[in-house]
C-alpha positions, 0 to 999 in steps of 0.5 A, a space after each residue: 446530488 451536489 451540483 447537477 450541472 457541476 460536470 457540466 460547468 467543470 469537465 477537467 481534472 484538478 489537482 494541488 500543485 506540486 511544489 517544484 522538483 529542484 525544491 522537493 529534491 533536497 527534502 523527504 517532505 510530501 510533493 504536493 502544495 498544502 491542500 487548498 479547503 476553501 470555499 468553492 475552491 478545487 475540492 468543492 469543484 471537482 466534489 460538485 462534478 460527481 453525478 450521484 449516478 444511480 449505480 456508482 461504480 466507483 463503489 464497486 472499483 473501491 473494495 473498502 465500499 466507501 460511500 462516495 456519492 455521499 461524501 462528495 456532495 457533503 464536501 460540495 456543501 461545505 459540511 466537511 465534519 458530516 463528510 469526515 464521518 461518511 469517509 471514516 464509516 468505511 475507512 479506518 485509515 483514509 489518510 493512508 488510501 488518500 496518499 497511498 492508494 492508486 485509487 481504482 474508484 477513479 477507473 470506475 467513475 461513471 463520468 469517466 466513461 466520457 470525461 476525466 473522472 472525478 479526483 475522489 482520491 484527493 477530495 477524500 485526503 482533504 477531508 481527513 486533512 481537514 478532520 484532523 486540523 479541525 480536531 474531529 478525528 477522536 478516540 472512540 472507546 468501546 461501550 463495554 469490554 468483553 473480557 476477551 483478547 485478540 493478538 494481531 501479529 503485524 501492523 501493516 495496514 490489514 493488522 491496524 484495521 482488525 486491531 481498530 474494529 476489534 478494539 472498538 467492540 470491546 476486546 482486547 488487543 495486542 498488536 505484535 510487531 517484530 519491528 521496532 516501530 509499528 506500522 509495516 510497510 507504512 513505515 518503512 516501505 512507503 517512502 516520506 514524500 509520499 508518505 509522512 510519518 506524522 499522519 501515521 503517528 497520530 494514527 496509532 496515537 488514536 488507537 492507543 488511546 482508544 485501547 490498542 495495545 502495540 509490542 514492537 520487537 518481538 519475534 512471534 515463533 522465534 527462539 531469540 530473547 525477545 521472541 514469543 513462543 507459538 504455546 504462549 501465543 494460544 494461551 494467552 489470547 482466545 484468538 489471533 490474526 494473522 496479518 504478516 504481508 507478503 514478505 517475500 521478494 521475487 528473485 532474479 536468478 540471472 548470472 552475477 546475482 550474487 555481487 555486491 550492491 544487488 539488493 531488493 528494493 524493500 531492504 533499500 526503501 526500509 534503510 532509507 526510511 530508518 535514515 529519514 527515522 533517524 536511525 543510524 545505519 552502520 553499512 546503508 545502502 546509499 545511491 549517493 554518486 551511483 548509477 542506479 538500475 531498478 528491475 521493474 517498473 511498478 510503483 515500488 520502482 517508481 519509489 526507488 527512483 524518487 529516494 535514489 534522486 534525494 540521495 544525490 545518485 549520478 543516474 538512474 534507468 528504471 526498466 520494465 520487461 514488458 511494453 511501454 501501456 497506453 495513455 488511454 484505455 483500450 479495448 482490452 481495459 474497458 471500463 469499469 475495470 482498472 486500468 494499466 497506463 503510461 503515468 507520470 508520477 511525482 518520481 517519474 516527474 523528478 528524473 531518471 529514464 524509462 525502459 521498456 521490453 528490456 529483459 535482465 540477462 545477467 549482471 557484470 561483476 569487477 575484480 572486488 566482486 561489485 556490481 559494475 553493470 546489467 546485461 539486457 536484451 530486448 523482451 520477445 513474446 513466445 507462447 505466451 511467455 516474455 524471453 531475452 532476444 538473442 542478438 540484441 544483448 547491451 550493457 548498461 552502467 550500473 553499480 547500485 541495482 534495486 530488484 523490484 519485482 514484487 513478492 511471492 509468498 507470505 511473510 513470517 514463514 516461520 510462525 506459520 509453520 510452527 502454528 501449524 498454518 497451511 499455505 497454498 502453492 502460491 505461498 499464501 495462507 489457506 483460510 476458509 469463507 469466514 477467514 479461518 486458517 486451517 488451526 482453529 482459533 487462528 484467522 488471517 487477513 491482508 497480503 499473507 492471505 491473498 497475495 501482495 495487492 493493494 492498500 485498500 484491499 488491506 484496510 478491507 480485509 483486516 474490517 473483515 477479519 475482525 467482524 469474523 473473529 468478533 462472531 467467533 468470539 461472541 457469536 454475532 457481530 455488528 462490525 461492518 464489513 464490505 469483502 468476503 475471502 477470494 473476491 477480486 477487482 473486476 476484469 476482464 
């Protein structure tokens, strides 16, 4: 136990400083302040409030099974190469969870129960900060090659962890993109104040050097010049991942959908990141002296509002259709489970308005066929279901409307269907216990398996997919794994 009167001595939460919002505004930077790692300092601080508890329920909220206990206290004692090797042991990418992750672990601290719990998720991306500033985070190259080669098709956050473990037993492996930089939604749906591409290109740095293989721009399935066929796919691999995310937005079908300037939100996010990138767009989608509505309230609205602020936009109203969540948990969100709240995020924190129980009902259009505002009325529950009121009908400005809905179903349809991969109503690919989609040989992973969901559920469905396809390859494993297909966060 690292200090067994730290959550005595220290009872609130501490986290880095933001830098100011006029200052972060005019840059795609990170929002926090560099990360303090000196000695005895916020991060030994906050390390020496865990408990070592005798069942840590944060190792049930993090799906990833990350050994927390253990590598706080290695932090609290300064050891933070030994604490970088506890974190990797059950993270390939903890870089990505520490800045991506809306950290479950934390809903389930046990001192959470009675204080604000331990800010796990910030002590574990100073330790990987750390570990690469020191030099600690190296290629681990496989002790043997076994003459076997896997295709992963996709290179979201499920897609790197299969290729990573698979690569380190020894096979080898193609990661097949369609994109012209690997990375998946890391790339280009995660925005860069929240997300710096240089922690993900030394990532895939690392991987090359450790063997992985990355093919970007290539249509798998397709008929273009760059495509893949489905025949050269099977025959040239003994197996293949799938790990194509959900890549179908959720639609709104109201009145006037069809004007110009409605987009969904991950065609803005990923132009946005291409500009940040330095591609040239030649008709982007600009928010830039435009009244910006976003439908839908979750954290890939939140990362909307914060790209239309840098891009200058005159305002922006992000609506919910459900009611404003508490601040605190109710009896309705006990611990351990992970709770819906009222947050403040760094997006939030730089402007725009909130509004909640405002259901879309249509959209108005001008005489060039653009967007020139959104008709909403308040939401009224009615058996269960969330339905416009009659009679509180308003109009909100708007000539720039961002759909962030989320998504209902797979994505690389097409592939799919010509591998002969079934789907479940949901839209999901079917697999079996060992990750096995109904085409032998073919396993899947991530988003395209269970449905859109959280990073940390990727990263912990790609280490499992790889420790199934390393058995089937060779009979056994000794790939680490911590999820079996279908299980959940715990609810209730």
């Amino acid at each position: 136990m690292a200090d067994p009167r730290g959550f005595l001595r220290h009872r609130d939460r501490e986290l880095p400083a933001r830098r100011p919002v006029p200052l972060r505004l005019m840059d795609w930077r990170e929002v926090y302040e560099a990360r303090e790692k000196g000695e005895l300092g916020v991060v030994s601080r906050q390390a020496g409030r865990c408990m070592d508890c005798g069942i840590p329920f944060c190792h049930q909220g993090c799906p990833l099974g990350n050994l927390i206990p253990e590598w706080n206290e290695l932090v609290y004692r300064e050891d933070w190469r030994e604490a970088s090797e506890r974190l990797h042991a059950t993270n390939n990418f903890p870089e990505f969870t520490g800045r991506a992750c809306p950290a479950p672990c934390e809903s389930s601290c046990v001192l959470g129960i009675n204080q604000p719990p331990v800010t796990i998720k910030n002590i574990e991306v100073s330790i990987i900060d750390r570990a690469y500033e020191e030099g600690w985070v190296r290629p681990v190259e496989p002790a043997r090659h076994t003459g076997r080669s896997v295709a992963v098709v996709g290179s979201g956050p499920a897609g790197l962890a299969a290729a990573q473990q698979l690569t380190r037993a020894g096979h080898s492996v193609v990661v097949l993109e369609k994109d012209d930089r690997p990375g998946g939604l890391l790339r280009y749906g995660i925005p860069e104040f929240k997300l710096e591409k240089r922690h993900l290109e030394r990532r895939l740095a690392q991987m090359r050097a450790e063997g992985t293989r990355f093919r970007t721009g290539i249509e798998v399935g397709g008929s273009g010049p760059d495509a893949l066929d489905v025949e050269q796919l099977r025959s040239r691999f003994d197996a293949v991942v799938l790990a194509t995310g959900a890549g179908i937005p959720r639609e709104l079908e109201v009145p006037g959908r069809e004007a110009v300037g409605i987009h969904p939100a991950m065609d803005y996010l990923t132009q946005a990141n291409r500009h940040v990138e330095g591609d040239w767009i030649s008709d982007p989608i600009t928010a830039e002296g435009k009244d910006v509505v976003i439908i839908g309230g979750g954290d890939t609205g939140a990362d909307c509002l914060g790209t239309a602020l840098r891009q200058g936009a005159r305002s922006v109203r992000t609506l919910a259709i459900g009611t404003r969540p508490p601040e605190e948990r109710d009896e309705s969100q006990p611990w351990p489970t992970h709770p819906v709240l009222f947050e403040v995020s760094s997006a939030h924190e730089e402007g725009g308005e909130r509004s909640y129980l405002a259901s879309t009902t249509g959209f108005e259009v001008d005489d060039s066929g653009a967007v020139s505002g959104l008709r909403i009325a308040r939401t009224s529950y009615q058996d269960g279901r969330r339905i416009p009121t009659p009679g509180t009908e308003s109009v909100l400005p708007a000539t720039l409307v961002l759909i962030a809905m989320g998504f209902v179903g797979a994505g690389g349809r097409a592939l799919h269907e010509a591998l002969g991969v079934e789907h479940t109503a949901r839209g999901t690919v079917v697999h079996d216990a060992t990750w096995r989609t109904s085409v032998d040989g073919v396993f899947t992973a991530g988003d395209c398996a269970r449905g859109q969901s959280l990073i940390v559920w990727a990263i912990a469905e790609g280490r499992a997919c790889a420790a199934a396809v390393d058995e089937h390859l060779m009979g056994r494993t000794s790939l680490p794994y911590s999820v079996r297909p279908g299980e959940n966060p715990v609810t209730v």
